[in-house]
TILO-254968 format. One record per residue (C-alpha): residue number from 1; x, y, z. Coordinates in nm, 2 decimals. Layout:
REM residues N
REC   num       c1       c2       c3
REC   NUM        X        Y        Z
...
This chain:
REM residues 318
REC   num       c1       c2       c3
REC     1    26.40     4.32     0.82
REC     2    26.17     4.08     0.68
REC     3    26.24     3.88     0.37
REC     4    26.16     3.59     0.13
REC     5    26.50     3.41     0.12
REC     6    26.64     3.04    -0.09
REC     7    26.75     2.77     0.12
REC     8    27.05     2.67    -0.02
REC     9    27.06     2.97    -0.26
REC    10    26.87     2.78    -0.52
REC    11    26.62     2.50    -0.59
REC    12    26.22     2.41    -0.59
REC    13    26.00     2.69    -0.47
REC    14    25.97     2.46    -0.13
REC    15    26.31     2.65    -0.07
REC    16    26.14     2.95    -0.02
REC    17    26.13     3.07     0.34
REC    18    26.04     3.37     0.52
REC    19    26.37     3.50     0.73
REC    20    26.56     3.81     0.83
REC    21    26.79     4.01     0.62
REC    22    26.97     4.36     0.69
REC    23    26.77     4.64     0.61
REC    24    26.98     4.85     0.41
REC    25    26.99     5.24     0.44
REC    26    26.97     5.46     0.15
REC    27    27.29     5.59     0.00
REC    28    27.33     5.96    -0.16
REC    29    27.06     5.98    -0.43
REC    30    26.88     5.70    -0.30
REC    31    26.52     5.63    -0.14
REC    32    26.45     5.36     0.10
REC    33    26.11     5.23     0.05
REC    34    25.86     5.03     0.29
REC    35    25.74     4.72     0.05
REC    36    25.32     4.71     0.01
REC    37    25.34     4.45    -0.27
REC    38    25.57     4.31    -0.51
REC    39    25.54     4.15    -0.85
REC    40    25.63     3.79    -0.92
REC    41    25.78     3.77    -1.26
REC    42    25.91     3.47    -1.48
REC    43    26.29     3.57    -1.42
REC    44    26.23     3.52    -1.03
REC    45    26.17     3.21    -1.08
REC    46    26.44     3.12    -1.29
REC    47    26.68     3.31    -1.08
REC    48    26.51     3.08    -0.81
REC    49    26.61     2.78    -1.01
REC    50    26.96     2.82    -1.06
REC    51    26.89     2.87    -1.43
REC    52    26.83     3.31    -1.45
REC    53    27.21     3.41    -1.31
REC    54    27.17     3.77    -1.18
REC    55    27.39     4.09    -1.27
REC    56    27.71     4.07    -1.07
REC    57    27.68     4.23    -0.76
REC    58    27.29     4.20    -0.75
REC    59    27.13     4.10    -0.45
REC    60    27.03     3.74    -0.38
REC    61    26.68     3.85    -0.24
REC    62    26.47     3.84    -0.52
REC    63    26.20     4.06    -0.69
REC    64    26.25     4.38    -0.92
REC    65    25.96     4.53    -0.93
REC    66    25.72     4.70    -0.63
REC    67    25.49     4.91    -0.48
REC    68    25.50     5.10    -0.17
REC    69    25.60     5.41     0.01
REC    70    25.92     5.59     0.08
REC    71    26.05     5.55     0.46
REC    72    26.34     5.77     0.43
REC    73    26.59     5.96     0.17
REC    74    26.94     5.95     0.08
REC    75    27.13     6.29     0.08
REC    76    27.04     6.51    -0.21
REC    77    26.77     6.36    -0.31
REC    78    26.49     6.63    -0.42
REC    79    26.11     6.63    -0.51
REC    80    25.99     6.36    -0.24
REC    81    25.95     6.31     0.11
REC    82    25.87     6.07     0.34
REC    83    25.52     5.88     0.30
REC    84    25.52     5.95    -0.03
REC    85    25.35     5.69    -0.22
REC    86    25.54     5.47    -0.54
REC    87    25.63     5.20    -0.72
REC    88    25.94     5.14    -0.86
REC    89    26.21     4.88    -1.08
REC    90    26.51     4.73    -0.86
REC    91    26.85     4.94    -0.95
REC    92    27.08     4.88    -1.25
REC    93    27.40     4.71    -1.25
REC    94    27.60     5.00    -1.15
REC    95    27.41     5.09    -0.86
REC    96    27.20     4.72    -0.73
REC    97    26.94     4.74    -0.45
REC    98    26.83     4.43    -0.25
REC    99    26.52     4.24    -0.45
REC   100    26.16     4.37    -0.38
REC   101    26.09     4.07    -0.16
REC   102    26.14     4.20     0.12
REC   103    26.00     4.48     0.42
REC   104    26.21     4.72     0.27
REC   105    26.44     4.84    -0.07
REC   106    26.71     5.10    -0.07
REC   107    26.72     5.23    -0.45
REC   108    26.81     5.51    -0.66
REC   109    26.55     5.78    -0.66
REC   110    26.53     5.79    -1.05
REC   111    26.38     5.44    -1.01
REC   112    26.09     5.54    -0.88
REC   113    25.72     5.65    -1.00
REC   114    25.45     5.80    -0.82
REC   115    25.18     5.59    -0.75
REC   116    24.83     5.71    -0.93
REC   117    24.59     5.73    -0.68
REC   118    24.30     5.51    -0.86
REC   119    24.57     5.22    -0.83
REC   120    24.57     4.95    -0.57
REC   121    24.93     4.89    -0.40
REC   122    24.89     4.53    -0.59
REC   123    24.80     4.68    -0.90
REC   124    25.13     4.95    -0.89
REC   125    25.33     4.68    -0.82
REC   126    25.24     4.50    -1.14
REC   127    25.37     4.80    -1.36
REC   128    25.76     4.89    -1.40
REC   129    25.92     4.55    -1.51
REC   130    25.62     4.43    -1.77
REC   131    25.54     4.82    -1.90
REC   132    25.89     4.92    -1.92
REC   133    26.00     4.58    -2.08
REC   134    25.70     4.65    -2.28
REC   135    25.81     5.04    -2.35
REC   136    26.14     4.93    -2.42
REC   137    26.07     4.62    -2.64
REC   138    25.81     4.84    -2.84
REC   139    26.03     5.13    -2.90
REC   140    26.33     4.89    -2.93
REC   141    26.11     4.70    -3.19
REC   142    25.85     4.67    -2.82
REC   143    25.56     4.70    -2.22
REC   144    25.83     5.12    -2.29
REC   145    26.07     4.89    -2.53
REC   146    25.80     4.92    -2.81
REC   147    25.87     5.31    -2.86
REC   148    26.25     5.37    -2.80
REC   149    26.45     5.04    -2.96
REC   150    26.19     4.93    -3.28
REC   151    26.09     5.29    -3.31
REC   152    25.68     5.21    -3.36
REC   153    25.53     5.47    -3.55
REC   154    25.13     5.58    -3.57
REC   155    24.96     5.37    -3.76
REC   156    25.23     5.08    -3.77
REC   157    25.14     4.72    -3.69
REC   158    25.28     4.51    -3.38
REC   159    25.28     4.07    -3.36
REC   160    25.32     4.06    -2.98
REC   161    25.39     3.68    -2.86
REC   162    25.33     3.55    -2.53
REC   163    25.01     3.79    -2.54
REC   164    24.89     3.69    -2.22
REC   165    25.19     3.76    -2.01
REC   166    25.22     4.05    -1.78
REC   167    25.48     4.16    -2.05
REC   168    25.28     4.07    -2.36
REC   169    24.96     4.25    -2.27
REC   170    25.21     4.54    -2.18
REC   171    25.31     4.57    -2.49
REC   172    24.99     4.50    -2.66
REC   173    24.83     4.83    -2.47
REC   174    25.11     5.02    -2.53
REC   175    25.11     4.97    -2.90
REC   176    24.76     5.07    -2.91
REC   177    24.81     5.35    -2.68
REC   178    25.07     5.50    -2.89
REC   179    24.80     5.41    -3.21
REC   180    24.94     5.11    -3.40
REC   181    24.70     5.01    -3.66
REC   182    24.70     4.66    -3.58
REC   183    24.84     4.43    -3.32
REC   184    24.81     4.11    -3.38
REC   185    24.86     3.87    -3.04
REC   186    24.95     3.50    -2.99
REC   187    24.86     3.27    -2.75
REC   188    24.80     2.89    -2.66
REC   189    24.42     2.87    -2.60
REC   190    24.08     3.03    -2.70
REC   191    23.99     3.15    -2.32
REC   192    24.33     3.37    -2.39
REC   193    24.28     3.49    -2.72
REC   194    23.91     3.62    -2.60
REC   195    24.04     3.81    -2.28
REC   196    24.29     3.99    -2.52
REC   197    24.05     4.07    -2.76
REC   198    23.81     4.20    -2.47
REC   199    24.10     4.39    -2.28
REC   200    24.06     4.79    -2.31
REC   201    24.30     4.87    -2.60
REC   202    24.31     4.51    -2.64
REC   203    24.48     4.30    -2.92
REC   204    24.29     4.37    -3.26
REC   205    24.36     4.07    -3.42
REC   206    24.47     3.68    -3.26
REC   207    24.60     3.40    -3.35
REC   208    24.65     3.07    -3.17
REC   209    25.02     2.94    -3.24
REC   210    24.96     2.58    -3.19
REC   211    24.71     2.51    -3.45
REC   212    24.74     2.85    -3.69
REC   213    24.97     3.00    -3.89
REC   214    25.03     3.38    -3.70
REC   215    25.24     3.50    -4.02
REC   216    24.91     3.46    -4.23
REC   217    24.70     3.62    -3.93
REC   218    24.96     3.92    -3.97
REC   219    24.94     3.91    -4.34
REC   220    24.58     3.93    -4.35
REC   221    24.53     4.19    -4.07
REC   222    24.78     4.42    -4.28
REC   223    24.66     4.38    -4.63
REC   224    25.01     4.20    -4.70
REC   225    25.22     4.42    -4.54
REC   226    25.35     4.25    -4.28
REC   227    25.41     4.39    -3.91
REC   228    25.67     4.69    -3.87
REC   229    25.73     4.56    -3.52
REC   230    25.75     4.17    -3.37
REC   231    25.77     4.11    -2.98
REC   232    25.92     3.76    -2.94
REC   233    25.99     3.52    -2.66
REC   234    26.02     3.23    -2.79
REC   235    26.27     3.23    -3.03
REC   236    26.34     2.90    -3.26
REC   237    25.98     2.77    -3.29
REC   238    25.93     3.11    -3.41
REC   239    26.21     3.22    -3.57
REC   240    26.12     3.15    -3.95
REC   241    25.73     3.20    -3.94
REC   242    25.84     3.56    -3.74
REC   243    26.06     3.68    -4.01
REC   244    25.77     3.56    -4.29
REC   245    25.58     3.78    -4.04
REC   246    25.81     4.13    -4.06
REC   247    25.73     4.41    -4.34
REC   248    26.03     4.58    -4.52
REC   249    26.18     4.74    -4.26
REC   250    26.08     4.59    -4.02
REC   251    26.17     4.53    -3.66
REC   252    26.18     4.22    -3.43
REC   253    26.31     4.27    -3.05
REC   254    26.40     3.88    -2.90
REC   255    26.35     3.93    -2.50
REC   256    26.35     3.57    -2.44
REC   257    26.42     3.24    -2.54
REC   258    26.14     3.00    -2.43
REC   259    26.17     2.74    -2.72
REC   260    26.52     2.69    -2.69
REC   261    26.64     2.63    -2.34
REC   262    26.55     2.26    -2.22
REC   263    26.50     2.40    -1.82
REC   264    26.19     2.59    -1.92
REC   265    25.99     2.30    -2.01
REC   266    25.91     2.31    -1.63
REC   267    25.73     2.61    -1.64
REC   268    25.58     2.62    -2.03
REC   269    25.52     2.29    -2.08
REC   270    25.34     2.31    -2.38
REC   271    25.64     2.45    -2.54
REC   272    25.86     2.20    -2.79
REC   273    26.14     2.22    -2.61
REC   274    26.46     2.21    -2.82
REC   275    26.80     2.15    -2.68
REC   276    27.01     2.53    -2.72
REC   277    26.89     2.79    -2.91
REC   278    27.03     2.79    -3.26
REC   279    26.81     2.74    -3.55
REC   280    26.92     2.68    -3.93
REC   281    26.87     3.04    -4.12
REC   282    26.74     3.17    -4.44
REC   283    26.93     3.47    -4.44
REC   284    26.85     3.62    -4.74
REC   285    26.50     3.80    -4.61
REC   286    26.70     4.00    -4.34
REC   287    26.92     4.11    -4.62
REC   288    26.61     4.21    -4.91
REC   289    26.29     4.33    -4.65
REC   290    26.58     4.52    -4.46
REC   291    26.49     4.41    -4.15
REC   292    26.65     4.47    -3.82
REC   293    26.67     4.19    -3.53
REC   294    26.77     4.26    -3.15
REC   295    26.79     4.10    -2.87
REC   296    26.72     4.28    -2.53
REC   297    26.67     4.21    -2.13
REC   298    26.59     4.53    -1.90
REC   299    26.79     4.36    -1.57
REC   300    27.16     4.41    -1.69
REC   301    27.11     4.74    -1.86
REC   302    27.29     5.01    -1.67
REC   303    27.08     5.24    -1.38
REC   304    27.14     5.54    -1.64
REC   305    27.03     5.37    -1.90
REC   306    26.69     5.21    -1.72
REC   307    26.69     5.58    -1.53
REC   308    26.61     5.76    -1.89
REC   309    26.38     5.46    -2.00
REC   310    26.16     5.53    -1.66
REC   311    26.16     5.93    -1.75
REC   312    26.03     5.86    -2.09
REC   313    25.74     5.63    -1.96
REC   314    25.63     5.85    -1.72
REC   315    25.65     6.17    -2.03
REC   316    25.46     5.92    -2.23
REC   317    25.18     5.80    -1.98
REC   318    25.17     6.01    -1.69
């Protein structure tokens, strides 16, 4: 088959070349899937880099998340058939499938959604990794992570960073989806700040983190509560206003660290980059506002554990 491969196995994206790779055959409980479109996500490019290592025994094609529609099935595998529409999230680490860039993808069958009819195969392919990040970061904290890990509740308030990534406005529907109160989104310029605030279940509230203060735009939108739940990716630049930012109780999910590793000043320049990732602490507001602080990626987590994440977005949305 078909496949976007890395001269070299790493480097500038002028290592990117179209060549040939096996096409792999669908094991027992797996679905091989013809590719229509693939998402391009942040981690890619890292991966791409040298600087995102992969789960051991992933594929070195890249991509983990696409749309398409199933070519053939594994043995005992029920409830599809052939030509079958989908989209789907590249397997776990106990059970990897070759990256989505590619003709085709041989992957566990609980990894897969059916494709709504009203979306385009471009528009499918944009879903699992930013929703279910965002599902799981929500949830964690926050798009599935926002209901299953921080446990949002009706009514609760979400601060979403990054607000205009694929993962950011993920989370930012979701939380108004499942009926936050308020969620209050950063971002770097006023052209993104007005597309979240026009977005259907858009951010309520904004705040531009270069030249405001977001914990008093989350202060203000809550009456002085604070947010139950905080979405971060950029960790140290963020780290003290965030937790100023948190209610009692409250709940921050960390799913990257964009302030704090000197690499990604190539790709968000505007960033202060700061060699590593520590940052001094105050620790004493964790210990009195109770709050709870995890960090997260989707990738590494298991295929049973990303297996139950996909049922519950798809009981949740769908």
């Amino acid at each position: 088959m078909r496949a976007i491969l890395i001269k070299d196995g790493k480097g500038p994206v002028d290592n990117l070349h179209l060549g040939e790779a096996p096409t792999p055959s669908p094991g027992p409980g797996q679905v091989l899937v013809k590719i229509k479109a693939f998402g391009v996500n942040r981690m890619d490019i890292l991966q791409r880099e040298g600087n995102y290592p992969p789960p051991a025994g992933s594929s070195s094609i890249l991509g983990v998340e696409f749309s398409g529609h199933i070519s053939a099935l594994g043995a005992g595998v029920s409830g599809w058939k052939v030509d079958d529409e989908v989209l789907g999230l590249a397997g776990g680490v106990s059970a990897p499938s070759n990256g989505a860039y590619a003709e085709y993808i041989a992957l566990p069958a609980s990894h897969i959604i059916r494709k709504p009819n009203h979306l385009s195969w471009v528009e499918a392919a944009s879903i699992p990794e930013n929703f279910l990040t965002g599902k799981y970061s929500i949830s964690i904290a926050s798009g599935i992570a926002l209901v299953l890990c921080a446990g949002l509740k009706k009514g609760g308030s979400v601060l979403v960073h990054a607000g205009a990534s694929g993962v950011g406005v993920a989370a930012i529907q979701l939380a108004r989806f499942l009926e936050a109160n308020t969620v209050t989104a950063t971002a770097s310029t006023k052209e993104k700040l007005d597309w979240l605030l026009s977005l259907p279940l858009g951010a309520t509230h904004v705040a531009n983190y270069k030249t405001e203060d977001f914990s008093e735009t989350v202060k203000k939108a809550t009456n002085g509560k604070g947010a139950d739940v905080v979405v971060d990716f950029v960790g140290r630049s963020h780290w003290k206003r965030n937790i100023d930012s948190l209610a009692i109780d409250g709940h921050m999910t960390m799913l990257a660290l964009l302030s704090g590793k000197p690499h990604l000043h190539k790709l968000v320049p505007e960033l202060t980059v700061i060699a590593g990732s520590q940052v001094d602490v105050d620790l004493s507001p964790i210990l009195y506002k109770r709050l709870r602080i995890q960090g997260s990626t989707l990738r590494s987590r298991s295929v049973a554990y990303q297996t139950d994440l996909i049922a519950q977005y798809v009981l949740t949305l769908f």
